[in-house]
N, C-alpha and C positions, 0 to 999 in steps of 0.2 A: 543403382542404375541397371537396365535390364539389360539381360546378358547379350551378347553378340556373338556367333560363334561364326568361325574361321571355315570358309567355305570350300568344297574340294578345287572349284577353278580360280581361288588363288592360294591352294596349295601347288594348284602346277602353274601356274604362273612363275610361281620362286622357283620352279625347274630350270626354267628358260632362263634363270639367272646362275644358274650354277657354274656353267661353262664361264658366263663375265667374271665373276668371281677369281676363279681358279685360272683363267689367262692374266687375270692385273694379279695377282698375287704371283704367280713367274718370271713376271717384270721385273722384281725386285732382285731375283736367284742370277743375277749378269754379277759375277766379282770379276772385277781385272785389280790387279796388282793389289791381294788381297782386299780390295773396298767395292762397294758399290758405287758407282759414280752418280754427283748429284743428277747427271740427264736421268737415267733409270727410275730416281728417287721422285724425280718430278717427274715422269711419265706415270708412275705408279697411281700419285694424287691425280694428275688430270684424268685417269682414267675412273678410279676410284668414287672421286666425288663425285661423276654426272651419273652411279651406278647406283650409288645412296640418292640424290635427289631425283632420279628418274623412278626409283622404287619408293620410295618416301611417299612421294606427291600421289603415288595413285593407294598408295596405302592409308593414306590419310581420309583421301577422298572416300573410299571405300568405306571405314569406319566412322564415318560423317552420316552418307547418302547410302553406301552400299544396301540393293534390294536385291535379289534372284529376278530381275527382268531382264526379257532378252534382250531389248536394247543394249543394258552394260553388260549383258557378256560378251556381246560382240564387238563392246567398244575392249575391250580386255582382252578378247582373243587379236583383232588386231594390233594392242598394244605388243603384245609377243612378239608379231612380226617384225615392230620394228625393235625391240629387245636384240632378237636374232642378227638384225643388220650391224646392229650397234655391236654386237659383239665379236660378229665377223671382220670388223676392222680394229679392233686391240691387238694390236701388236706391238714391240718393240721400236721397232719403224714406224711409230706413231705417224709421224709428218705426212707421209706417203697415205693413208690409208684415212687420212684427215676429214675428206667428205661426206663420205658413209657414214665412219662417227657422226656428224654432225647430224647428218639426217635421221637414223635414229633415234638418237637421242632430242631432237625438234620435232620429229615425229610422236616421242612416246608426251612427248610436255603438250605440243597442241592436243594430241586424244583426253588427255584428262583437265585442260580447260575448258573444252567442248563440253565433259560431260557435267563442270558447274553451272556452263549456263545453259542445261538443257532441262540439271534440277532445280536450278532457278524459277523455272517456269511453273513449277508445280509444289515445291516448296512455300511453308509460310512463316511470319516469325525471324527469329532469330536466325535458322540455319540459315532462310534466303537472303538475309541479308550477308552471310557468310558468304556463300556462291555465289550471289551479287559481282560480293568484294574479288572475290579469288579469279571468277569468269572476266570481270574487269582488268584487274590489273596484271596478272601472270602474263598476259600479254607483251609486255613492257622488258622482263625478264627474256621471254619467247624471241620478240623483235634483236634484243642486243646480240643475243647469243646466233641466231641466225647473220648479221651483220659480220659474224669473225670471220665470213668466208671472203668478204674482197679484201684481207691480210694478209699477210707473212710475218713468218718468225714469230716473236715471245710476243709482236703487237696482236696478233690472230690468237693466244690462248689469254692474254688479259682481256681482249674482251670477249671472247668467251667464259670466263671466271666472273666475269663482268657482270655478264648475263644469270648466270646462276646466283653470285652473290645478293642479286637482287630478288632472286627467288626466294634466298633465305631468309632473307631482309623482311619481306610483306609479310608474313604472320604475325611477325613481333610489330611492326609498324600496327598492325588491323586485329591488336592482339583485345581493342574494347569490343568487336565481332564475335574473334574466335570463343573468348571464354563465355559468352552467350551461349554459345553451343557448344558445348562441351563435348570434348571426345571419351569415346567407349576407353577407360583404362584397361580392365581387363583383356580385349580384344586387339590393342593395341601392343600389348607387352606379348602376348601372343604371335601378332605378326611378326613383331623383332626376333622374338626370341627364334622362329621358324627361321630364320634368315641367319639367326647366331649360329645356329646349330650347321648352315650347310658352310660357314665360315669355319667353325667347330672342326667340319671335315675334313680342310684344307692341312690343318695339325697335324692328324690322323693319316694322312698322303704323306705327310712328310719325312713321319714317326716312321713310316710303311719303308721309305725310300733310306732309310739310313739302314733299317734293318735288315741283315744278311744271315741269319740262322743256318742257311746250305754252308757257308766256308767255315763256322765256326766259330766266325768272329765275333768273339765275346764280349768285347768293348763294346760292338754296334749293339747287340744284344742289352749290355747293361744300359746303355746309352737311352735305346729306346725305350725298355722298360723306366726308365726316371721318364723322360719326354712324357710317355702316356699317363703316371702319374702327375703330371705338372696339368695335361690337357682333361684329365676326369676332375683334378681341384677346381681347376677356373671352370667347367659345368658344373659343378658342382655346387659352385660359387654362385653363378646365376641363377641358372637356374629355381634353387632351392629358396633364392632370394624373392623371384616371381610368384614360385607359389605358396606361401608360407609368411612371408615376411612384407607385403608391399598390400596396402588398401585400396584395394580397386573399386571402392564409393568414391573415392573422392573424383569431384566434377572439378573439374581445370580446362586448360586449353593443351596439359601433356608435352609442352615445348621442350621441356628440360630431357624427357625421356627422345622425345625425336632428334634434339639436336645432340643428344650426348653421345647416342650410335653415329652420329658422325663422327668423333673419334674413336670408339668399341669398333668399327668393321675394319676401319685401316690399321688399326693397331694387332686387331687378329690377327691377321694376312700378315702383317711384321713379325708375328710370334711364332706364326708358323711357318714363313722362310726360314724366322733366323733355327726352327730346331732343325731343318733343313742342312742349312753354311755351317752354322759351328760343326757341326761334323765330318760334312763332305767335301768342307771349302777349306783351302789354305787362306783362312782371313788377318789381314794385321789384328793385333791382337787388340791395341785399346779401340783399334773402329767397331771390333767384334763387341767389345763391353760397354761400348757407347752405345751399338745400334739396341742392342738385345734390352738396358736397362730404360732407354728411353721408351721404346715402345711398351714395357711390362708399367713402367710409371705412370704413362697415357691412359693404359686401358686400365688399372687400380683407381687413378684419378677418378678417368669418365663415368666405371660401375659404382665406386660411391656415391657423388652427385647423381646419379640417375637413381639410385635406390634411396637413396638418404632423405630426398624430400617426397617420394612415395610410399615411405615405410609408417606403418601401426607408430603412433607416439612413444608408447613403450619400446618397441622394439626399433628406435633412434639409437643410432651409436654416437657416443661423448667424442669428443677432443683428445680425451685420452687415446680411443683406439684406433686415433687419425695420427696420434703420436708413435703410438707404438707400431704399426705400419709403414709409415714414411721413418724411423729410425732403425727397423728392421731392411729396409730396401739400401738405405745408406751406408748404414752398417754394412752389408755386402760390395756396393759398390765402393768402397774406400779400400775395401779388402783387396777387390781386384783390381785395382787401380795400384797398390802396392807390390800384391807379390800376382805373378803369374801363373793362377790356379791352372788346373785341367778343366777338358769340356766335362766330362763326366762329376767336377765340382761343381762347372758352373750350372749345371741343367740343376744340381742336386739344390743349389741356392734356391731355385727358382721354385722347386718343389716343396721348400720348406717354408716358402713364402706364402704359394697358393694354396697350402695345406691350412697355415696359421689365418691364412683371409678368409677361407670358406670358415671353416672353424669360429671362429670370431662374429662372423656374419651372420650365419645361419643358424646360431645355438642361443 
């Protein structure tokens, strides 16, 4: 497949996403009475998913259709704008700041239906019948999700969720379309991974914010130092997986890599609160070892399945090493569900874990 390379205005495009990012992942840093309350948990996800499918949808479109004409840059540089608004109402007080959201985020999904059926028009073959499909129907997704506004309460975010559900839905539905036209892989694993990396950083803030090197305090010191090794394995991990280890011939429709960073980005932002709490937070302890292993088990899950069916045949990992992984993570979590490690054990679990995954993965 001929190469596609990753353009400078959407590299800053994923600028504008940075700030979304790093307000929904502070969402989750509210402990009362050591735990996080389910509201926070679920503010996190509503905010999170319209962040993945507003960046998705035009990430997609782009490695589909993407040309250097000005038309779509300007459909892109507006899309920023409403990025911006969108992010300027994440707050904690979701409810309150509820419309903006919305518009936004309606904003950024009509720009990139627009621009299917403007390639529609000039497209032939298989992609137009893609952009056909997508200029058609996203519309439908568009509509419901616009609809959340004459609601209240939990009825105004189901159908919201409603709305995007249905987004998620149409590729796989229109999935005898998409694989006619296949997406760029190489260019694809690119965009994510640019997106990983500023998720990546959230870690890295975290790591920043425990550590106190001025007082002395050695514990935070050793603390962080384990955390940063935990956060260069899991790069480590990916990364080295994308370039090295994954077959960017192969023509698909790339569903499994798109919808499996729906759980890689919120499982980050989980990873890198929780190195955040365990240290800085009086957390009860088994919600501490719930939250921290659930999320580490989500994002191990979602990077195998996204690597495992993009990987060189040779370079497929057995059963065995999906054994010896998931008995390594258990094996820990029984430990701590027994006796009452330190934080400075549990970071160090977790470092022995993404040490033996990249390792494993990548050799």
């Amino acid at each position: 497949m001929e190469e596609k390379k990753v353009t400078w205005l959407e590299l800053f495009y994923d600028l504008v996403y940075v700030a979304a990012i790093a307000t929904t992942t502070h969402v989750l840093i509210h402990v009362e009475d050591g735990v996080i309350h389910a509201e926070y948990i679920f503010k996190f996800f509503i905010m999170m998913i319209p962040i993945w499918g507003a960046w998705t949808g035009q990430t997609v479109f782009i490695n589909r259709f993407g040309k250097d004409f000005v038309h779509q840059r300007l459909f892109m540089i507006m899309q920023m704008f409403f990025v911006l608004i969108m992010t300027s109402s994440l707050s904690v007080d979701f409810d309150t700041y509820y419309l903006p959201f919305l518009v936004g985020y309606i904003g950024l999904r009509i720009l990139t239906v627009t621009q299917y059926i403007v390639v529609s028009r000039y497209e032939t073959g298989p992609k137009q019948k893609v952009a056909l499909y997508f200029g058609k129907y996203f519309w439908i997704g568009i509509i419901i999700g616009s609809s959340s506004i004459f609601f209240d309460s939990w009825i105004r975010y189901f159908v919201f969720f409603l709305g995007i559900f249905v987004d998620i839905l149409l590729p796989i539905i229109g999935r005898k379309y998409v694989v006619n036209a296949p997406i760029n892989i190489g260019h694809l694993l690119e965009r994510f991974g640019l997106l990983t990396i500023i998720l990546f950083g959230e870690s890295i803030i975290s790591t920043i914010v425990v550590l106190q090197p001025e007082k002395g305090d050695w514990e935070s010191i050793a603390y962080s130092a384990i955390a940063f090794v935990v956060i260069i394995a899991m790069w480590w991990q990916y990364f080295d997986n994308i370039d090295k280890k994954v077959d960017k011939s192969i023509k698909t429709a790339g569903q499994s890599i798109i919808y499996g960073h729906l759980i890689i980005f919120p499982t980050l932002s989980m990873i890198a609160a929780s190195i955040n709490m365990v240290y800085s937070y009086e957390l009860n302890y088994f919600f501490m070892i719930g939250f921290v292993f659930i999320s580490v088990i989500l994002y191990f899950l979602a990077t195998t399945i996204v690597f495992h069916l993009y990987r060189y045949k040779h370079h497929r990992l057995k059963i065995f090493h999906l054994g010896l992984f998931t008995t390594l993570l258990l094996t820990m979590l029984i430990i701590d569900f027994i006796f009452v490690v330190p934080k400075l054990i549990l970071m160090a679990q977790l470092a022995i874990f993404f040490i033996v995954y990249a390792k494993v993965t990548t050799t």
